[in-house]
C-alpha positions as CSV (number, residue, x, y, z in Angstrom):
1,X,84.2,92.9,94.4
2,X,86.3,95.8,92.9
3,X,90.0,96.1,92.5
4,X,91.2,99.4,90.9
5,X,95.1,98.9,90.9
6,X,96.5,102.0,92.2
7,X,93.5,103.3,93.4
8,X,92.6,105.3,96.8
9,X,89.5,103.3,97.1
10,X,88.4,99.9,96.3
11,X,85.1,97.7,97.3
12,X,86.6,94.5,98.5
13,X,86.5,94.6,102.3
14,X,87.7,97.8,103.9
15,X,90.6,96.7,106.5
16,X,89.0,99.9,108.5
17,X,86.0,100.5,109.6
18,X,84.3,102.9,111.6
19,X,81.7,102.2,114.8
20,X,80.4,104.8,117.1
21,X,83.4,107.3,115.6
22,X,85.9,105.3,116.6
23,X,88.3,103.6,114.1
24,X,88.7,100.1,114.2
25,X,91.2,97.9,112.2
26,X,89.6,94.6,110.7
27,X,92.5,93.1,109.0
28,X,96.5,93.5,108.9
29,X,98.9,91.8,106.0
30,X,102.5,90.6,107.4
31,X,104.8,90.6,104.0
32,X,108.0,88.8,104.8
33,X,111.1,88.6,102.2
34,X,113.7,86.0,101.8
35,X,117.5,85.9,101.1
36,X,119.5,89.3,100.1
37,X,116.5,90.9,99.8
38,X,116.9,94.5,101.0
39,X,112.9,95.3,100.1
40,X,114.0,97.4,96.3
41,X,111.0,99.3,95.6
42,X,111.2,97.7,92.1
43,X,110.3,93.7,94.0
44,X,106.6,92.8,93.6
45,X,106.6,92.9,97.4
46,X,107.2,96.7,97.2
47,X,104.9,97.2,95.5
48,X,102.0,94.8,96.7
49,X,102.5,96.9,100.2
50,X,102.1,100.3,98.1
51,X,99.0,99.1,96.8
52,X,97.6,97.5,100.0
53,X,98.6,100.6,101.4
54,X,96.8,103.3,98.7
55,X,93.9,100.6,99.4
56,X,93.6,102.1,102.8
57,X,95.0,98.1,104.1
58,X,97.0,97.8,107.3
59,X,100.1,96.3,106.5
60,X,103.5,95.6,108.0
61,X,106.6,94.7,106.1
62,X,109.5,94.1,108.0
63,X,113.4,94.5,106.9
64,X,114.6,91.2,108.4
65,X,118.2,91.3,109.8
66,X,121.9,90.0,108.0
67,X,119.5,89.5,105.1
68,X,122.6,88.6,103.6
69,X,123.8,86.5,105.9
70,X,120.6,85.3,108.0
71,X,120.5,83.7,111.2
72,X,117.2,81.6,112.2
73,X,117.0,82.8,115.3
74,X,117.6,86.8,114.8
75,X,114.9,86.6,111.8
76,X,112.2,84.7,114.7
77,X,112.6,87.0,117.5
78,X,111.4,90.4,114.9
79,X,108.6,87.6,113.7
80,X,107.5,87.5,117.0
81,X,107.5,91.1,117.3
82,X,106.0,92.0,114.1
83,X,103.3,89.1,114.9
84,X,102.8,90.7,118.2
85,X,101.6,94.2,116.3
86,X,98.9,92.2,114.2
87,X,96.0,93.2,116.3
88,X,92.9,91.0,116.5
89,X,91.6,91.1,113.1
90,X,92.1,89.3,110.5
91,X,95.8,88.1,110.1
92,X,97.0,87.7,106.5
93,X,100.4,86.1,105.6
94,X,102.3,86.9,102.4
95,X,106.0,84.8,102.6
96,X,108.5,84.7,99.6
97,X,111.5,82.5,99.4
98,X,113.2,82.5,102.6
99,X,110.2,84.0,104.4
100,X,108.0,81.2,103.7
101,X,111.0,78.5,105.5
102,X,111.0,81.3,108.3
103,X,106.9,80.9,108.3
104,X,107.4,77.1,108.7
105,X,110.0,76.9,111.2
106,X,107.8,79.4,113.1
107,X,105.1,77.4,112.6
108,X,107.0,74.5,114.3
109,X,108.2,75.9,116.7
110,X,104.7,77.4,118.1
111,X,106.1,80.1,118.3
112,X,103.0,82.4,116.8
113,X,99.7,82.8,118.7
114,X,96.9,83.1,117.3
115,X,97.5,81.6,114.0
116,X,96.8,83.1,111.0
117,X,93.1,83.6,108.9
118,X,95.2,83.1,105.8
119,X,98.7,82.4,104.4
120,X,100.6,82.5,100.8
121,X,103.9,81.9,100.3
122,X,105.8,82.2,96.9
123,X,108.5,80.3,95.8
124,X,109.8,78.3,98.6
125,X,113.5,76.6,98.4
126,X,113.8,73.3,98.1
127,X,115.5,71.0,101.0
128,X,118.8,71.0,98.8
129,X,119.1,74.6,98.9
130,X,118.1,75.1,102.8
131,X,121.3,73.1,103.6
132,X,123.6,74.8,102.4
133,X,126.0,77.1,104.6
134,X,124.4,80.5,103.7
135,X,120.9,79.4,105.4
136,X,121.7,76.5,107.5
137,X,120.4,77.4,110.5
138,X,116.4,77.4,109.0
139,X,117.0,73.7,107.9
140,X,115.7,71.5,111.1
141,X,114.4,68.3,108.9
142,X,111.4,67.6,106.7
143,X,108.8,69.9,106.7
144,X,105.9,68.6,108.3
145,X,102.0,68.8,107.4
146,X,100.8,69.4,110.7
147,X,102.6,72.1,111.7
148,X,101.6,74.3,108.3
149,X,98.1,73.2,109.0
150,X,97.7,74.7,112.0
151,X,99.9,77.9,111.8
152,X,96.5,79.0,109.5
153,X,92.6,78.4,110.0
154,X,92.4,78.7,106.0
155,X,94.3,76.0,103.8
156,X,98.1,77.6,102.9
157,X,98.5,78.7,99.2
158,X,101.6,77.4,97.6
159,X,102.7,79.0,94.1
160,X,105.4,78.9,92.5
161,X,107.8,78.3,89.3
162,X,108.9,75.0,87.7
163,X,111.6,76.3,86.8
164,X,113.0,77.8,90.1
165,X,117.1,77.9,91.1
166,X,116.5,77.6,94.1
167,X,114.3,74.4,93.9
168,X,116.3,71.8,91.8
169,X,114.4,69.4,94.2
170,X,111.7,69.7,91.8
171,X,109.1,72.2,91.1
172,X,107.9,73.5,94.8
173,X,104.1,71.6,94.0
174,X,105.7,68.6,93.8
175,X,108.1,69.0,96.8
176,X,105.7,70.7,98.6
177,X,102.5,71.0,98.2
178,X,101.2,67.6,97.6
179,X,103.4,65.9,100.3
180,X,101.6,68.6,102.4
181,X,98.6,68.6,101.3
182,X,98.5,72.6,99.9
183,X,96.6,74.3,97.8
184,X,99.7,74.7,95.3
185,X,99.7,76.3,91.8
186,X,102.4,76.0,89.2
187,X,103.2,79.3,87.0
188,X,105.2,78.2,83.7
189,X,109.1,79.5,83.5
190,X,108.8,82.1,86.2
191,X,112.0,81.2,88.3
192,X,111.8,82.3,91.4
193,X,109.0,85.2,91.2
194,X,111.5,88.0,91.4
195,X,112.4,91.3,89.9
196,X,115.0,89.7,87.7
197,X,111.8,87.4,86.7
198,X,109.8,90.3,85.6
199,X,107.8,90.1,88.8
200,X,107.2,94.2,89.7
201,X,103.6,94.8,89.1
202,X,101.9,91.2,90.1
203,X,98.1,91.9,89.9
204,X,97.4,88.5,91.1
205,X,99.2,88.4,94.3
206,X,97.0,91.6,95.2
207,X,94.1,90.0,93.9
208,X,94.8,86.9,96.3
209,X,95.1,89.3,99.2
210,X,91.9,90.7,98.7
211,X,89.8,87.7,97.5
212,X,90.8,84.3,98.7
213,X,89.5,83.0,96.0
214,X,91.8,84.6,93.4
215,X,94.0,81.7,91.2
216,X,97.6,82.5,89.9
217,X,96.2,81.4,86.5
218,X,98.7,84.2,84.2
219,X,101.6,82.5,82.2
220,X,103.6,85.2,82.4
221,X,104.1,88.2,84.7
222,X,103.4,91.9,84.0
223,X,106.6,93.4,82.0
């Protein structure tokens, strides 16, 4: 495999491919933020979705709605939607903050069919922080194995800070992803994985999204 960041062409799985002269799309990336986030180009997710996108990938990124001020239900219904557009390929998930408590409650709800191939989500907040007034309508209870186990056919990644604001439950691999049984990595001091973090350029995250085998092994993100 061959990953040239910012390249037009790379040798890790074309999402297109061509039979008989027709065009035919093998795999599509769903990128969903979290809290206040109005997609700034300078947000690693920015600029994952440029790369994926230079890569010739298929990718949707949403802008959810109120993303100051969300409401459960308003950010479900575009999930559905967007989910709706993901064709029959391979379905790839990539949920920060916020998005990855929208993933879950989507998730519990059955509310996505098929599920997906694959699913990462980055920084989680902890149960403290899904209670308070600003995002109370995602909290419904403790999250629940099950239902994260069956919204993807591959185990869910988990990674995430120790040191995250918006997880004073405890770093998100404790809270998380051994309770649930994830495959959950731990970066050193990287708060919440934001721009304010350093988190712009993330060569990993694309590296995950193109190899499942990738690991979120860096101590420190790209300055």
């Amino acid at each position: 495999m061959q990953i040239s960041v910012g390249a037009d062409r790379f040798d890790a799985g074309r999402s297109v491919s061509r039979l008989n002269g027709d065009v035919s799309v093998t795999r599509r990336y769903l990128v969903l933020h979290g809290l206040e986030n109005h997609r700034p180009q300078a947000h690693w997710e920015w600029w994952l979705v440029d790369q994926l996108r230079r890569q010739r990938e298929q990718v949707l990124y949403p802008q959810m709605p109120n993303a100051d001020t969300p409401q459960l239900e308003e950010w479900l219904d575009l999930l559905v939607a967007e989910w709706a557009q993901m064709g029959e390929g391979e379905r790839i998930v990539v949920a920060h903050s916020m998005g990855c408590v929208l993933w879950y409650e989507a998730s519990a709800r059955r509310a996505l069919a098929p599920p997906a191939d694959r699913v990462l989500l980055v920084s989680p907040p902890g149960p403290s922080f899904i209670r308070t007034p600003i995002v109370a309508s995602f909290f419904s209870g403790s999250w629940k194995a099950a239902s994260l186990h069956a919204s993807s056919r591959h185990p869910t990644r988990l990674v995430a800070s120790d040191a995250d604001p918006y997880c004073l439950d405890g770093p998100a691999a404790a809270v998380y992803g051994e309770p649930l049984g994830l495959d959950a990595e731990t970066i050193p001091g990287a708060g919440h994985i934001t721009i304010d973090d350093g988190y712009g350029p993330w060569p990993e995250v694309l590296a995950w999204c193109l190899d499942p085998s990738a690991r979120f092994s860096r101590d420190a993100p790209l300055q």
